[in-house]
MIVO-879456 format. One record per residue (C-alpha): residue number from 1; residue in one letter; y, z, x. Coordinates in Angstrom, 1 decimal. Layout:
N
{NUM, A, {Y, Z, X}}
...
This chain:
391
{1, X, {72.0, 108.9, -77.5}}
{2, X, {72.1, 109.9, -73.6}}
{3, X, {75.2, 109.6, -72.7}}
{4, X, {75.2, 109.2, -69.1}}
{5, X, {78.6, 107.3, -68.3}}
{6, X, {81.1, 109.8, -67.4}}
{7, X, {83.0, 108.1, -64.6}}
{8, X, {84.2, 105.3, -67.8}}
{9, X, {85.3, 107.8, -69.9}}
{10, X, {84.8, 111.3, -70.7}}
{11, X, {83.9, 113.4, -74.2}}
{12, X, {87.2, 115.4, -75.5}}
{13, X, {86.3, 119.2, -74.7}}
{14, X, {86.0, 120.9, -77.7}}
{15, X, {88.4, 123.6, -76.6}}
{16, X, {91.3, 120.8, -76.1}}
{17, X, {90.5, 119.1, -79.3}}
{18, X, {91.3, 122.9, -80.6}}
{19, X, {94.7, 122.7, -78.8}}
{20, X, {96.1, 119.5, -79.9}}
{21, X, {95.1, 119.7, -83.4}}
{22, X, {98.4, 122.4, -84.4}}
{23, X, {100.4, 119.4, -82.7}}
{24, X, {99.7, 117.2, -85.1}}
{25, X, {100.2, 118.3, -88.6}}
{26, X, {101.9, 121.4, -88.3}}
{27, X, {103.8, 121.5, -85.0}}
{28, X, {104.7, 118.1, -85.1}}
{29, X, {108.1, 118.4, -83.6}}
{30, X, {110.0, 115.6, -81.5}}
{31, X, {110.0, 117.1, -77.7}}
{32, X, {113.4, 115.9, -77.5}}
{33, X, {114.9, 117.2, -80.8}}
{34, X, {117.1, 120.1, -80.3}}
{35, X, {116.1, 121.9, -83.6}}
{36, X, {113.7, 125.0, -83.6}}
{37, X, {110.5, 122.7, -84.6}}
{38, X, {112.2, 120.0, -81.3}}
{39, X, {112.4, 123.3, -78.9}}
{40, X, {108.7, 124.4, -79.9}}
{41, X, {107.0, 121.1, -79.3}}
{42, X, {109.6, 120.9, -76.0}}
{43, X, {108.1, 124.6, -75.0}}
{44, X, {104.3, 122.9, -75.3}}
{45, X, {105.2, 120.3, -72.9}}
{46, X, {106.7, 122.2, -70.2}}
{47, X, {103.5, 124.6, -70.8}}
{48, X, {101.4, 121.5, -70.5}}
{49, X, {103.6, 120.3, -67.4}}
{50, X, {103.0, 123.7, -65.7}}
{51, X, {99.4, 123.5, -65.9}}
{52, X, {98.7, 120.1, -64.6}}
{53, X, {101.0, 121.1, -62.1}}
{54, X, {98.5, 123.9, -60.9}}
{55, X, {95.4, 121.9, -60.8}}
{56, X, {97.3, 119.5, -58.3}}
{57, X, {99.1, 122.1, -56.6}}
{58, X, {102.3, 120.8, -57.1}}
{59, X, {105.3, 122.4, -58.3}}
{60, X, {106.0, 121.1, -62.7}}
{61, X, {109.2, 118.9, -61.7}}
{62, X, {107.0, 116.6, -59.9}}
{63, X, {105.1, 115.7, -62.9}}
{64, X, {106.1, 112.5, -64.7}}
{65, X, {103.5, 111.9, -68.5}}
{66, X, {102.7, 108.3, -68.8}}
{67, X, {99.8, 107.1, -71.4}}
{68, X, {97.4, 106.9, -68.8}}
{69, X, {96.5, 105.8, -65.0}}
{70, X, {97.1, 102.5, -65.8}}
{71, X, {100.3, 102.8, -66.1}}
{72, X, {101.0, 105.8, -63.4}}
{73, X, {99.3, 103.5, -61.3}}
{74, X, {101.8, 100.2, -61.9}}
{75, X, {105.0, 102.7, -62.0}}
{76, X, {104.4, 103.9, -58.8}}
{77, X, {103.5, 100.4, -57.0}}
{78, X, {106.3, 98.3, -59.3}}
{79, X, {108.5, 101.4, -58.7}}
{80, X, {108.5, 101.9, -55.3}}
{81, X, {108.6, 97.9, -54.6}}
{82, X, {110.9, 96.9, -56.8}}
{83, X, {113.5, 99.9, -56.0}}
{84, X, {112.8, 98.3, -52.2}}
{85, X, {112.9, 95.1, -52.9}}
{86, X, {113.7, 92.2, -50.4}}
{87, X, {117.2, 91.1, -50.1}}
{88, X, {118.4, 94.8, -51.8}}
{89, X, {121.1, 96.4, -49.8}}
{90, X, {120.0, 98.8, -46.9}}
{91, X, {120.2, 99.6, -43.0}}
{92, X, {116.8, 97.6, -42.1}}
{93, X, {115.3, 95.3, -42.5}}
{94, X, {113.4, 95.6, -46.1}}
{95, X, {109.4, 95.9, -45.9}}
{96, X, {107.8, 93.7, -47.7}}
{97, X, {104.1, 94.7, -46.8}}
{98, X, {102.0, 96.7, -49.5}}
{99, X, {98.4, 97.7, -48.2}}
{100, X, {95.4, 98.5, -50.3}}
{101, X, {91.8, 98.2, -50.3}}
{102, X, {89.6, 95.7, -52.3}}
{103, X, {87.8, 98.3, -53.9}}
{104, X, {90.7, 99.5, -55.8}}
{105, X, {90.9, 99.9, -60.1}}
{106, X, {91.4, 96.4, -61.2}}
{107, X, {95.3, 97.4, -62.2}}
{108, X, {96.2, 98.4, -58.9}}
{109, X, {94.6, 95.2, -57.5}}
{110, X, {96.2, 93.2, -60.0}}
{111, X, {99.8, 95.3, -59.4}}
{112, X, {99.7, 93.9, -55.9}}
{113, X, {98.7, 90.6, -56.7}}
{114, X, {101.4, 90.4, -59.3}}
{115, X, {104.1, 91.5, -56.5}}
{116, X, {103.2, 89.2, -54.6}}
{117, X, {105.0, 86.3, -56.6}}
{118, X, {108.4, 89.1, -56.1}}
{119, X, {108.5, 88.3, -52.7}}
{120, X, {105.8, 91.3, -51.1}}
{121, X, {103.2, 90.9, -49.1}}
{122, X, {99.8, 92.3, -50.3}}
{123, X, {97.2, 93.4, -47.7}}
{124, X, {93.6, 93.7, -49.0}}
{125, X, {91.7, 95.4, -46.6}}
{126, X, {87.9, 95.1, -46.9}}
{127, X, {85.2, 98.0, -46.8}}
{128, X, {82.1, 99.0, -45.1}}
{129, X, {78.6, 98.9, -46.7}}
{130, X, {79.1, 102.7, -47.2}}
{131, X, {82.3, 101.6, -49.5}}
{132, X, {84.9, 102.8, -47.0}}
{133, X, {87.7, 101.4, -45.3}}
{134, X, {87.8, 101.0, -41.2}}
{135, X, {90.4, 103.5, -40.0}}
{136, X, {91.2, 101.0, -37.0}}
{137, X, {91.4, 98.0, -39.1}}
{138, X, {93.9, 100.1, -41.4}}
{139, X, {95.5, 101.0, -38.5}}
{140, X, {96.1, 97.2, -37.4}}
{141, X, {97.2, 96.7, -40.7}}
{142, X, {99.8, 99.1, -40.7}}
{143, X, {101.4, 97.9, -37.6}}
{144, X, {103.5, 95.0, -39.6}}
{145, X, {105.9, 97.2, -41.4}}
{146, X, {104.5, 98.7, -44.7}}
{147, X, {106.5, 99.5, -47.4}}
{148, X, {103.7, 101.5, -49.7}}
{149, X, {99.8, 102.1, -49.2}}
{150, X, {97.7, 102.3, -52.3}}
{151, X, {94.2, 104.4, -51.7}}
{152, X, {91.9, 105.6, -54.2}}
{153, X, {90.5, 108.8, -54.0}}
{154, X, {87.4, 108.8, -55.7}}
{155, X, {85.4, 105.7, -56.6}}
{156, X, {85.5, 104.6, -60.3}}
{157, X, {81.9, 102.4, -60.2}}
{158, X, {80.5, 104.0, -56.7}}
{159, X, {82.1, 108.1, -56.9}}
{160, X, {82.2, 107.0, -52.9}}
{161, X, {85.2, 109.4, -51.3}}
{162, X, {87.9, 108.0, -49.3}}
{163, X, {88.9, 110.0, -46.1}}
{164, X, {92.2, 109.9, -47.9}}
{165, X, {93.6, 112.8, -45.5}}
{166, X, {93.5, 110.5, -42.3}}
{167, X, {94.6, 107.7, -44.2}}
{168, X, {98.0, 109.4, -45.7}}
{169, X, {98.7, 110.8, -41.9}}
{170, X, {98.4, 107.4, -40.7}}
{171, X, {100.6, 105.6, -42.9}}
{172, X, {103.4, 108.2, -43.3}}
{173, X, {103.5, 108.2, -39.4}}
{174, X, {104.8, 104.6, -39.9}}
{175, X, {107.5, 105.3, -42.9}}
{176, X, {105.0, 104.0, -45.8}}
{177, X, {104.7, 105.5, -49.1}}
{178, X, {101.5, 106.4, -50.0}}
{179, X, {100.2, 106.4, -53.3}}
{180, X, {96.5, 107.5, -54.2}}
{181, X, {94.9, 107.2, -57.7}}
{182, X, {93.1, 110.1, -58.3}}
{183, X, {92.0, 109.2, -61.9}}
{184, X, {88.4, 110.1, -60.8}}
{185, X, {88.9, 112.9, -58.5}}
{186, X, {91.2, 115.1, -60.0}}
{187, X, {89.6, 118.3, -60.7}}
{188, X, {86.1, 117.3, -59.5}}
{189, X, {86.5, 117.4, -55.8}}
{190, X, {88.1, 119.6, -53.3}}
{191, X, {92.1, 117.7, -53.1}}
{192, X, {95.4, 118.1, -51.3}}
{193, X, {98.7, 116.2, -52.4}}
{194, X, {100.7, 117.1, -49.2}}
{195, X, {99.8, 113.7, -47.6}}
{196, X, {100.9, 111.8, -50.7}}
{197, X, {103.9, 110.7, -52.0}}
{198, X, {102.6, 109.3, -55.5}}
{199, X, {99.6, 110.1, -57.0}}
{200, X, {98.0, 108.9, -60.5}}
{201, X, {95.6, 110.8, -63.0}}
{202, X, {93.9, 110.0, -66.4}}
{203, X, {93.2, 112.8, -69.2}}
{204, X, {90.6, 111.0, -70.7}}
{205, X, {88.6, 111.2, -67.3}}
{206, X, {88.6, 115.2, -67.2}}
{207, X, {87.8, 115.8, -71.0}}
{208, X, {90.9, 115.4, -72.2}}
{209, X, {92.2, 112.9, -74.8}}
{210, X, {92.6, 109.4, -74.3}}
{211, X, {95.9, 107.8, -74.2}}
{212, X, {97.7, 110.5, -71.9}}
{213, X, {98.0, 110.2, -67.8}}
{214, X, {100.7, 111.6, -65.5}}
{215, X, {102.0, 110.2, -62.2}}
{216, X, {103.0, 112.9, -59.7}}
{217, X, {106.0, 111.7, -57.5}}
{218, X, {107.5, 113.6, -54.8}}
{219, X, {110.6, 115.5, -54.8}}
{220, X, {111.1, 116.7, -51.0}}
{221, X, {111.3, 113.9, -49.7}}
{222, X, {112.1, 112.6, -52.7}}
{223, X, {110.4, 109.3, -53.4}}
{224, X, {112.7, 106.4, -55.3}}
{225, X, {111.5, 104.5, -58.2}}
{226, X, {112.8, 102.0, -60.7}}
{227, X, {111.8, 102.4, -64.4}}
{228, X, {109.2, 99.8, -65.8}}
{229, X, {110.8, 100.0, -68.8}}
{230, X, {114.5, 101.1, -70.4}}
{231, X, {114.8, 103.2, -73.2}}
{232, X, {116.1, 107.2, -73.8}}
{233, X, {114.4, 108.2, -70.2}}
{234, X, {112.8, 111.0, -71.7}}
{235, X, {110.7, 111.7, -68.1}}
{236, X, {112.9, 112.2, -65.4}}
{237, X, {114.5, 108.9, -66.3}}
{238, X, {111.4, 107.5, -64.8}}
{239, X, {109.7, 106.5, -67.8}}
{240, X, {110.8, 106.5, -71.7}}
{241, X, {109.3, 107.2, -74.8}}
{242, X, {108.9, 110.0, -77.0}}
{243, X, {106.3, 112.2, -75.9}}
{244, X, {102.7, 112.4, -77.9}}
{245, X, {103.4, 116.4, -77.9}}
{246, X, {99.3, 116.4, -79.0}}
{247, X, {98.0, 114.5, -76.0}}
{248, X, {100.3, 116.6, -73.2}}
{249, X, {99.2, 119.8, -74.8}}
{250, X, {95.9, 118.1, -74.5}}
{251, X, {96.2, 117.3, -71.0}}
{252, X, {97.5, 120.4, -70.1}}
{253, X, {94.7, 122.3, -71.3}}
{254, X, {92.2, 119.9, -69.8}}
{255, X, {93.9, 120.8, -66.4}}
{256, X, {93.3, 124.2, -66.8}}
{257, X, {90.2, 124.2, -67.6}}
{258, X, {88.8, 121.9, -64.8}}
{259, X, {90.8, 124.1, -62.5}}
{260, X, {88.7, 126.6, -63.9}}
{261, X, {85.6, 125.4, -64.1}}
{262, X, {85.5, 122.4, -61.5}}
{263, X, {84.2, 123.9, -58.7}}
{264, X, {81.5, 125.6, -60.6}}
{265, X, {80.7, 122.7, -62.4}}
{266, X, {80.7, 120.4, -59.4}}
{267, X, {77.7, 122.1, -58.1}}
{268, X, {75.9, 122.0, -61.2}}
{269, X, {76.7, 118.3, -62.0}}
{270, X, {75.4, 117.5, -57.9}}
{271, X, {72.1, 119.5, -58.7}}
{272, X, {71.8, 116.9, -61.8}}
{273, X, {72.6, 113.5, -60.0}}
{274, X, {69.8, 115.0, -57.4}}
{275, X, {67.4, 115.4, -60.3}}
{276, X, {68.5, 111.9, -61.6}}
{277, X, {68.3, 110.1, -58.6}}
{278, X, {64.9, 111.7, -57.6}}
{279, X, {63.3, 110.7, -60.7}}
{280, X, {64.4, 107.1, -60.5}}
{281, X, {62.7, 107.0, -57.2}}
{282, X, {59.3, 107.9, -58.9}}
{283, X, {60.0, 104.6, -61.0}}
{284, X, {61.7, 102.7, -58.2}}
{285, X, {60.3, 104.0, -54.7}}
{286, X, {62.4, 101.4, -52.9}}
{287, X, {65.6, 102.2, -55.1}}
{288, X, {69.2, 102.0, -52.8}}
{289, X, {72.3, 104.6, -53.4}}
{290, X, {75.2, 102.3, -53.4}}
{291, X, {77.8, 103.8, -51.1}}
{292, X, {75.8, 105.5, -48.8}}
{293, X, {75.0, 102.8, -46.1}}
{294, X, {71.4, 103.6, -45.9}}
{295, X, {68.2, 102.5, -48.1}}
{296, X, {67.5, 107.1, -48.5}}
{297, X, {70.5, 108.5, -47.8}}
{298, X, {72.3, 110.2, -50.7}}
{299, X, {74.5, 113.0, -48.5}}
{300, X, {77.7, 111.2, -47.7}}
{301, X, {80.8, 112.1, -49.7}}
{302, X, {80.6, 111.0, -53.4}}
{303, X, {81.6, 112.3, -56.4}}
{304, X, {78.8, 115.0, -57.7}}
{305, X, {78.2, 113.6, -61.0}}
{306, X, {78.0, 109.9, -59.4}}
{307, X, {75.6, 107.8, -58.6}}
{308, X, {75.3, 104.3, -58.4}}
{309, X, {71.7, 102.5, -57.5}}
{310, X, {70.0, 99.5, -56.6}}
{311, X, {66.9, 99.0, -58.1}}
{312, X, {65.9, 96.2, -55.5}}
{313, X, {66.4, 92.4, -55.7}}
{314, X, {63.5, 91.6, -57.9}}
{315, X, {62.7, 92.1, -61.7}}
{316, X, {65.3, 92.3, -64.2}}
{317, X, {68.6, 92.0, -64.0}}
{318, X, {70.3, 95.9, -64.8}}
{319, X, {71.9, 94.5, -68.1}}
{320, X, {68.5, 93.4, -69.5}}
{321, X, {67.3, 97.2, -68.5}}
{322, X, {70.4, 98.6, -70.3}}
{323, X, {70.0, 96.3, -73.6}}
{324, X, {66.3, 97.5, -73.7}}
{325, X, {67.1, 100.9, -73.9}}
{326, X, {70.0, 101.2, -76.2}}
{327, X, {69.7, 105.3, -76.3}}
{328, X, {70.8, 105.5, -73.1}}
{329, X, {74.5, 104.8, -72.5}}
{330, X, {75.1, 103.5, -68.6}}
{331, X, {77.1, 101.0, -67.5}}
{332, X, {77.0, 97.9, -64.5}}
{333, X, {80.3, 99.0, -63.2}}
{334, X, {83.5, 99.5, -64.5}}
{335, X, {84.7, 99.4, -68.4}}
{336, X, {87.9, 97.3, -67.3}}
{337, X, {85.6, 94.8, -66.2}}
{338, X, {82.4, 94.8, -68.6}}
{339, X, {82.8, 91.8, -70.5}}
{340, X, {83.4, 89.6, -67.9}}
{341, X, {79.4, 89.3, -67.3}}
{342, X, {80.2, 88.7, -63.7}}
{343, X, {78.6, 91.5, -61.4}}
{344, X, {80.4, 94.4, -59.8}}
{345, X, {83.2, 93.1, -57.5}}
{346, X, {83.0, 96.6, -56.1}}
{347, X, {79.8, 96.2, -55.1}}
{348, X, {80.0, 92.7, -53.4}}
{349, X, {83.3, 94.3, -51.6}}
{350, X, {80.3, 96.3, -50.1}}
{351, X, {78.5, 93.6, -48.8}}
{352, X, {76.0, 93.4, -51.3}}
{353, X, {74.4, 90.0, -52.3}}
{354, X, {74.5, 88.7, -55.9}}
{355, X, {71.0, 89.5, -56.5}}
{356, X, {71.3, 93.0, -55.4}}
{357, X, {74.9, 93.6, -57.4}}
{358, X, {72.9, 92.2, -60.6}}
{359, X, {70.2, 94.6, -60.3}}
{360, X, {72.9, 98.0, -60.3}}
{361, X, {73.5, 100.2, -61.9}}
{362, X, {76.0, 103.3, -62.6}}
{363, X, {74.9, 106.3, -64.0}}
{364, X, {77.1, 109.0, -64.2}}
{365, X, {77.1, 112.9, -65.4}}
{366, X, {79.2, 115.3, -66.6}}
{367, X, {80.0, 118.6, -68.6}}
{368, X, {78.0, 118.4, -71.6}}
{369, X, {74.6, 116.5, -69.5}}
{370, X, {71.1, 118.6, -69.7}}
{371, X, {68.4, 118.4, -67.2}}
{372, X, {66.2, 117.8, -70.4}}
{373, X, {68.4, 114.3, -71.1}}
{374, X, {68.1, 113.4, -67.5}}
{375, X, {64.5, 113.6, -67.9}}
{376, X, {64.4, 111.5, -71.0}}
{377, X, {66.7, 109.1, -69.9}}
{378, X, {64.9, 108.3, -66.4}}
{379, X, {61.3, 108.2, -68.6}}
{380, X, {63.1, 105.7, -71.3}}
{381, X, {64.7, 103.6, -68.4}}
{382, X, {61.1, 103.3, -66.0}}
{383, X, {58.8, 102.3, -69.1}}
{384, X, {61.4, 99.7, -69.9}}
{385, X, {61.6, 98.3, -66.6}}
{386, X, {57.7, 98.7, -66.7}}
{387, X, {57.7, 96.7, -70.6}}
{388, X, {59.9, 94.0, -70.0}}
{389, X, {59.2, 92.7, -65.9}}
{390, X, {55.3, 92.4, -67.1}}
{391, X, {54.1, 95.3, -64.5}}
């Protein structure tokens, strides 16, 4: 198997499996116990808090564990709209706008949809053929007042790269929260939390376990939230549940080691997508980059190990490619959304026709890729396309 689908999900390092596995059988102490085996396992999570602190550049209060992004993602939109809901008590009049773009994870899409029947007002703003927003147009739409923006970082289907530092000036000049998920970009790109007041990110997308996400909210100004759920408060009162001591530790070492490593490995994972994308060109001379705006262009901000292509708007549809070659693990888009066996909203957010959104595909690197598999894989993939469209 070529596994070549990073941006769904990514292999446990084998130096954080070696971390959590104490945690489970004989540290397996309650975080919130008080005894000696409680205080250990309460020691690993502030140790684990610390480090995914760094990575973000944030100080270890601000960090909130959740199980994942999913749920980071629909504690900070629920939070911050339900703490601010319309009708509740305050000196102004009570926002009820909540901006994002249609590009978004499906749960923050859905989040805002779902808010919507609470009295808020989503705003889904559209992107360019390159995958970005218009700065004007989110400009115009901040001028009704906004009570929280929502902008991804990083691309889950595309890797395209939000200007998310413009963005967060813009909407904090008008009094917005701004929340970003950074399940993609975290520790793979070059990032800045001063802009944000929220910001979501997934341990199972930097080789860390699945099951385990935190949700960084701001202390100064502190940023208000209402729980999504009651229990013992065991995070800041923010969320409840006793902690899966395995995964934090987890988590935390994942942090340190793409804080690390990431930079490094970012330019070795860019030189592969080059060497993957240049040899599906020898197969498919007219092949498109999604995300880029251009038939040849492949130099505008994405995620290094990212790359997401059009093989043109005739032959085969990308899923009969993908069944024909069953040793190579891609994908059409997004996991959340593979069963549906429609094509890539993403990708028809971008402007591209049904034909072209069928014929996709995402391909994605990471830690543990070889040049040698990228070789294989793009030899396997054109002799398929070759077998099965008769040419």
């Amino acid at each position: 198997m070529i596994y070549l689908d990073y941006l769904a999900t990514t292999p446990c390092d084998p130096r954080v499996v070696e971390a959590m596995l104490p945690w489970f059988t004989r540290d397996f102490g309650n975080a919130g116990s008080l005894h000696a085996p409680g205080r250990k396992a309460a020691e690993a999570v502030a140790r684990a808090r610390a480090q995914v602190a760094v990575l973000l550049g944030v100080t270890a209060e601000e960090i909130i564990f959740t199980s994942g992004a999913t749920e980071a993602n629909n504690l900070a939109i629920k939070g911050v709209a339900r703490y601010r809901r319309p009708g509740a008590p305050g000196p102004e009049t009570p926002r009820r706008r909540i901006v994002t773009l249609a590009t978004e994870h499906k749960c923050v899409l859905q989040t805002v949809t779902d808010l919507e029947k609470e009295g808020f007002e989503p705003c889904v703003l559209g992107v360019g053929a390159d995958g970005r927003v218009d700065e004007e147009a989110f400009r115009q739409a901040l001028e009704v007042p906004t009570l929280l923006v929502s902008v991804m970082a990083a691309n889950n289907e595309t890797g395209v790269i939000q200007n998310l530092d413009v963005l967060a000036a813009m909407a904090r000049e008008t009094g917005a929260t701004v929340h970003s998920d950074l399940a993609q970009a975290a520790g793979k790109m070059p990032l800045s939390l001063a802009g944000l007041d929220l910001a979501s990110v997934s341990g199972h997308k930097l080789y860390g376990p699945k099951g385990i996400g935190v949700l960084y909210v701001r202390r100064r100004p502190r940023v208000r939230l209402q729980p999504l759920f009651s229990g013992g408060g065991q995070e800041r009162l923010l969320r409840s549940g006793t902690l899966p001591v395995p995964l934090v530790v987890g988590m935390g070492r994942a942090a340190e080691l793409m804080r690390e490593e990431g930079a490094a490995e970012a330019v070795r994972l860019a030189r592969l997508r080059e060497r993957l994308l240049q040899g599906l060109r020898e197969h498919w001379p007219h092949l498109r980059v999604n995300g880029t705006g251009t038939e040849n262009s492949s130099l505008l901000p994405q995620l290094p190990g990212a790359l997401n292509v059009c093989l043109g708007e005739r032959g085969p549809p990308a899923r009969a490619l993908l069944e024909a070659v069953p040793e190579v693990a891609a994908s059409l888009g997004s996991a959340c959304t593979a069963g549906s066996g429609a094509s890539s909203y993403v990708l028809r957010a971008m402007g591209l026709s049904e034909a072209r959104a069928q014929r996709s595909l995402r391909l994605s690197v990471g830690r543990f890729t070889s040049e040698d598999e990228i070789d294989r894989a793009v030899a396997m993939l054109g002799a398929a396309f070759s077998r099965i469209s008769g040419s």
